[in-house]
N, C-alpha and C positions, 0 to 999 in steps of 0.2 A: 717433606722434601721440596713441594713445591714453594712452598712460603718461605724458606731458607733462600731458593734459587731466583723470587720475587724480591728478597731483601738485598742479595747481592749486586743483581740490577740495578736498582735504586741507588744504593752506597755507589754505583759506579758512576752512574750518571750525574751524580750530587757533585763525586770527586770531579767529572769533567767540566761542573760551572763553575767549579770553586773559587774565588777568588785567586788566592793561593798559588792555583796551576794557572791564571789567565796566561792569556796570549806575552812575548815581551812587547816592551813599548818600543818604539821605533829608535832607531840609534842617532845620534848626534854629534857634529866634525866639530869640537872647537876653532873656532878664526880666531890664532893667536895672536895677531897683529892686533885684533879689534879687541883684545880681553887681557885682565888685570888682576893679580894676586896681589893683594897691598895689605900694609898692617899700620897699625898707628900707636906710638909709644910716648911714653915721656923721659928722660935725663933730666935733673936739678930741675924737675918742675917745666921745662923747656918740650910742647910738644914734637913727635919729629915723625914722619912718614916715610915706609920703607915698601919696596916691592918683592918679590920672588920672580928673577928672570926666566926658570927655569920648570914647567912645572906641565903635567898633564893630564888628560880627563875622560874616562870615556864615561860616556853618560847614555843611559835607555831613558826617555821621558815621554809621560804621553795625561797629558792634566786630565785623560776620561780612563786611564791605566795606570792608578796609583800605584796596586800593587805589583804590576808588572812593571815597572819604574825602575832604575837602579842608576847610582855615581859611586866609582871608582877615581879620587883624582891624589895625586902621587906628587909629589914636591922635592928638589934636592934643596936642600935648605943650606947648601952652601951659597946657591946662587943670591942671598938674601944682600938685597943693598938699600943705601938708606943715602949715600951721597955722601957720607961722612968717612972720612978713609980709616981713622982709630976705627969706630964702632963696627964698621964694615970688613976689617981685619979683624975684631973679637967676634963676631957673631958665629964662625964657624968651629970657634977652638971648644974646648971639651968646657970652658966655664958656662958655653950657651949651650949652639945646638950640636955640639958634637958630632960635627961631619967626619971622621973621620970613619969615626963606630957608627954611627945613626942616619947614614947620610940622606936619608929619608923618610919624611912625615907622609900621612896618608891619612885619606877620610875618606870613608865606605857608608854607604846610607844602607841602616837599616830599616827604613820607612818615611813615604810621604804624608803631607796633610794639606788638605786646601782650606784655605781661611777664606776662601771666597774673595773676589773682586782682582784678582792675577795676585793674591797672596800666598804664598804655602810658606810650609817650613820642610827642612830636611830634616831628619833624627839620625843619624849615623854614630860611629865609632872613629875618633881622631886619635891618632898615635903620631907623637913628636919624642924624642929619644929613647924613645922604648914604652915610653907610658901610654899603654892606650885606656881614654876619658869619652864617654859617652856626652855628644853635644846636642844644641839643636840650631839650627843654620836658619832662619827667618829669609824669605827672599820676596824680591817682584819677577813675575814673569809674564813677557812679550808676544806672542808667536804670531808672526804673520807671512804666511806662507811657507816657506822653507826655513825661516831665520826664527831663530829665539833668542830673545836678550834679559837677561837675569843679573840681579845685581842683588847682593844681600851684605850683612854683617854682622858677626858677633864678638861680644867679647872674651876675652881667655883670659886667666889666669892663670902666668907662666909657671911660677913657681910650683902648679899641681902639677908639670910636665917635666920638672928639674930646669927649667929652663933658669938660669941665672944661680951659679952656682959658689961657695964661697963666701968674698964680701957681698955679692950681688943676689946674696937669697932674698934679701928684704928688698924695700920699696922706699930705702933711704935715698938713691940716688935717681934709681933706674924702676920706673915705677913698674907694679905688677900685673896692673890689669893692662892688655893690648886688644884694641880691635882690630879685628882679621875683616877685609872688604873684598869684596868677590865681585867681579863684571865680565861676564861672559856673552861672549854673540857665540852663536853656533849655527849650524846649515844642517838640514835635517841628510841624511846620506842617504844615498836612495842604493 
């Protein structure tokens, strides 16, 4: 009995340093003023850059609390603009991202990694009209003081997400691969 009641101890105390259960990491205010949802596409071979006016973030991060780290950031992807008023009017219809069904994308981390020197990656789950695709987010990050500034990007390929739908399955016109660019300042919340 006693050595049953010494193991229980033990399993408990293990459970309390665990990685796992750490502490969470401290929370994080995006300054939407100073931060940028952007994507970068091609038409006829013709590059073209688009932003998401709409979008937000809550973030736990802490580079010494990996696993107590977490992003939540949530998108209305109607608000997608490119400057172009045609493409800017298709992007919301059901050929792309089907705002009307879907009217939001989302990316949830389900783990950090530090590459050393203010490098990490994100590994999360991204769902864009319904499809959720396991990615990984490469970033830089800043922190000096209360501010942290993060910029990263990767690239997607729409059509795993149904994104371009129709004539616009292929990469005749409206190419497939897009890079998604991320630039966040945030204030740590006290």
């Amino acid at each position: 009995m006693k050595s049953l009641t010494r193991a229980i101890v033990v399993a408990g105390l293990l459970a309390l340093t665990s990685p796992a259960l750490a502490a969470p990491a401290p929370n994080w205010a995006v300054d939407a003023a100073n931060s940028r949802l952007g994507f970068r596409g091609a038409f006829n071979g013709d590059a073209f850059n688009g932003v998401f006016h709409r979008w937000s973030a809550q973030i736990a991060f802490d580079p010494k609390n990996l696993a107590g780290s977490k992003a939540v950031v949530s998108v209305d992807v109607a608000s997608a603009a490119t400057g172009d008023a045609d493409r800017d009017q298709a992007m919301p219809t059901a050929d792309w991202f089907s705002a009307k069904t879907q009217p939001k994308a989302t990316f949830v981390t389900t783990s950090f990694k530090d590459l050393g020197g203010g490098k990490y990656q994100a590994a999360g789950d991204l769902t864009i009209r319904g499809v959720k695709k396991p990615v990984v987010l490469p970033f830089t990050l800043a922190i000096s003081g209360d501010t942290a500034r993060m910029n990263g990007s990767l690239v997607l390929n729409r059509t795993a997400f149904g994104i371009g739908q129709g004539q616009w399955k292929t990469g005749d016109v409206v190419a497939t691969e897009v890079t998604v660019t991320v630039a966040v300042t945030a204030r740590r919340a006290h």
